[in-house]
C-alpha positions, 0 to 999 in steps of 0.5 A: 500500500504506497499511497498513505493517504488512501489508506483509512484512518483514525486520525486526520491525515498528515500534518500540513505543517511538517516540510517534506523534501522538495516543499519550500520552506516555511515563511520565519516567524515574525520577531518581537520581544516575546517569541520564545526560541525554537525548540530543537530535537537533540542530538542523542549519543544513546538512547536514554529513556528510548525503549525501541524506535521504528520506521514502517512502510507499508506494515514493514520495518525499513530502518531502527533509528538509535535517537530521536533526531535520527528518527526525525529525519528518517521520517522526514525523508519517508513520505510514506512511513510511519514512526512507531516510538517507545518511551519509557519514563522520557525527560522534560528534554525528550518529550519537548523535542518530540512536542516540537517535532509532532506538534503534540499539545502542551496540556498532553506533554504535561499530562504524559510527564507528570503521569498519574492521569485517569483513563481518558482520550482526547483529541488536540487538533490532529493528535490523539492523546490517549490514557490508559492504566494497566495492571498485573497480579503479582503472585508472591505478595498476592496484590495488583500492580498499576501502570500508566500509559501515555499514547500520542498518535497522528497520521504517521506516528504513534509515541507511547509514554510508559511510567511502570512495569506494565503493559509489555509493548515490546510483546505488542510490537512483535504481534504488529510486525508478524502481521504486516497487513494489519499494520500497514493500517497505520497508527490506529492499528497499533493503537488498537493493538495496545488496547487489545494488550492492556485489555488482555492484561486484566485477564490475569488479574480477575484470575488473581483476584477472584482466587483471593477473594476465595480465599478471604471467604475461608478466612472469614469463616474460620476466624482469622483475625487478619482477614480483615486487613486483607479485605480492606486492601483488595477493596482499595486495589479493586477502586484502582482497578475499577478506576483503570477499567470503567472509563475504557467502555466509554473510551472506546464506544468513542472511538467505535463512533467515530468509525464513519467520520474517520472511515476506519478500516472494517476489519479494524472496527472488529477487532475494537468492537472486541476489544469493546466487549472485553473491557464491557465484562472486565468492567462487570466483574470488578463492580462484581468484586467490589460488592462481593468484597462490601459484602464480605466486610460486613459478613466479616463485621457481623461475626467478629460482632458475634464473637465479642458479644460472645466473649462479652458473654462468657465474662459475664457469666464468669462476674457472676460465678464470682458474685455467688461465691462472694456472697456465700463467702461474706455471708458465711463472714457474717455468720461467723462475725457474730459469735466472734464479737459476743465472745470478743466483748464477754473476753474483755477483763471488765471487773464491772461487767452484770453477766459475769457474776450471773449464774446464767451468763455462760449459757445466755452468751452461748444462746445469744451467740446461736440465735444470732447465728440462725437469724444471719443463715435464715435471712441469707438463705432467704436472699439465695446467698446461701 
């Protein structure tokens, strides 16, 4: 396919304002004192933040630029080319050569330097400026990691930003080159082709998650104390992955209404149709997550409830035990007492004292003692302290 142009696309077609060979060159820029210099691409001597830089024709690699200058001026002398450019947390210095370069809006290169953006697309002019949030499971400490993803695409060039470890583009790049024919379609594929990975990454990761919340569930109901700390931060991963997924449907019923203005290629609006439907059940499933997880908090909640009030119980029958036998002990105490004290008053060396020279002192003090012994039992056995 040698004629660019013809070719169906996405994006509107190539920049006018690029100078191809032969075209004259553009009139200076009026002077005055607040015109800022012009921003040049650097010369690299390596690649610096560079993953992998591209030249395609026709849904073929033709030349592997070693910086961005390089790629520049290749593209330049390819009409019919298509740079594909990998960035991998890219200077302030990179990305502004590239701004200059492609005419890339000054919001979307801030946007791709100071990450941590939400899933958007947005269309400056003739870019596209797409935000995509990957993620994969990390098996050994059993949590979601997040990516971000920046994607600057016009009529011959795609730019992707990456800030963390996922998606593996090189892995997308090598699906694209084994299949020339749907790359000859130009940046729209390939960024089909991204979404079709980071949309296949969430596999993985609903896999991991759904495994995890069968294990929280055995957890629950075996008691153990840590479960809720767990709950609590798959519920937190689960708002980011809802967060990187939900804004994707709308992202691309988007792009699938703007197939008859852009005239997108058929089988490429199959493919994002997929890709469409993919991200509508991701999407389901961890709204799913997320009110299975609510549901087990509270599940969670409701039996440690049960378990305190349990052991709330199991205290309170013990204070009461203990009450019962308090009571016996101070009732048997008093009991005691009273015999105690009449022996202790009738035990004190008073010479003035009528009972000691009354014949029946000894036993009126013995019977005085009993009578009060018997009154204390029978009012405390009245009482059930005895």
């Amino acid at each position: 396919m040698s004629d660019r142009r013809a070719r169906p696309a996405q994006v509107p077609k190539k920049h006018a304002w690029r100078r191809r060979p032969g075209m004259p060159a553009p009139p200076p820029p009026p002077p005055g004192p607040a015109a800022a210099p012009e921003i040049t691409a650097p010369v690299q001597k390596d690649q610096g933040s560079i993953v992998e830089a591209a030249l395609y024709r026709d849904g073929r690699r033709v030349s592997t630029p070693a910086s961005l200058a390089e790629t520049f001026r290749q593209l330049r002398e390819e009409p019919a080319g298509m740079a594909w450019i990998g960035l991998h947390r890219p200077t302030e210095s990179e990305l502004h050569s590239l701004a200059d370069e492609f005419d890339l809006h000054p919001l979307a290169v801030e946007d791709a330097l100071e990450a941590h953006q939400r899933p958007k697309l947005e269309r400056y002019g003739e870019t596209l400026f797409v935000v995509l949030r990957a993620a994969r499971y990390l098996d050994a400490p059993e949590e979601v990691d997040f990516g971000e993803l920046h994607v600057f695409v016009g009529s011959d060039f795609l730019i992707t930003v990456r800030h963390g470890a996922a998606p593996d583009l090189s892995a997308v790049r090598r699906r694209m080159e084994s299949t020339p024919d749907l790359l000859a379609l130009g940046p729209e594929a390939v960024l089909y082709a991204i979404l079709d990975a980071v949309v296949d990454g969430y596999a993985p990761v609903v896999a991991g998650v759904q495994n995890d919340i069968d294990e929280i569930e055995t957890e629950v109901f075996s008691g153990d104390p840590a479960v809720s700390r767990r709950i609590y931060e798959l519920s937190r991963e689960m708002v980011e992955f809802q967060r990187a997924t939900r804004p994707l449907v709308g992202m691309l019923h988007g792009l699938m209404a703007g197939f008859a203005k852009y005239g997108t290629d058929e089988e490429l609006q199959r493919y994002l149709r997929d890709v469409a439907d993919h991200v509508t059940h991701t999407s389901e499933r961890v709204d799913g997550f997320r009110q299975a997880l609510a549901d087990i908090l509270t599940v969670n909640a409701t039996l440690v409830t049960e378990q305190q009030n349990a052991e709330m119980r199991a205290l309170a029958e013990a204070g009461f035990e203990q009450n019962e036998e308090i009571k016996k002990i101070s009732a048997w105490a008093a009991i005691l007492f009273a015999p105690t004290l009449v022996g202790t008053i009738y035990g004190m060396n008073f010479e003035q004292m009528p009972e000691l020279s009354w014949n029946l002192g000894y036993p009126f003090a013995i019977g005085l003692m009993g009578v009060v012994c018997v009154s204390l039992y029978l009012i405390f056995k009245r009482r059930d302290w005895l």
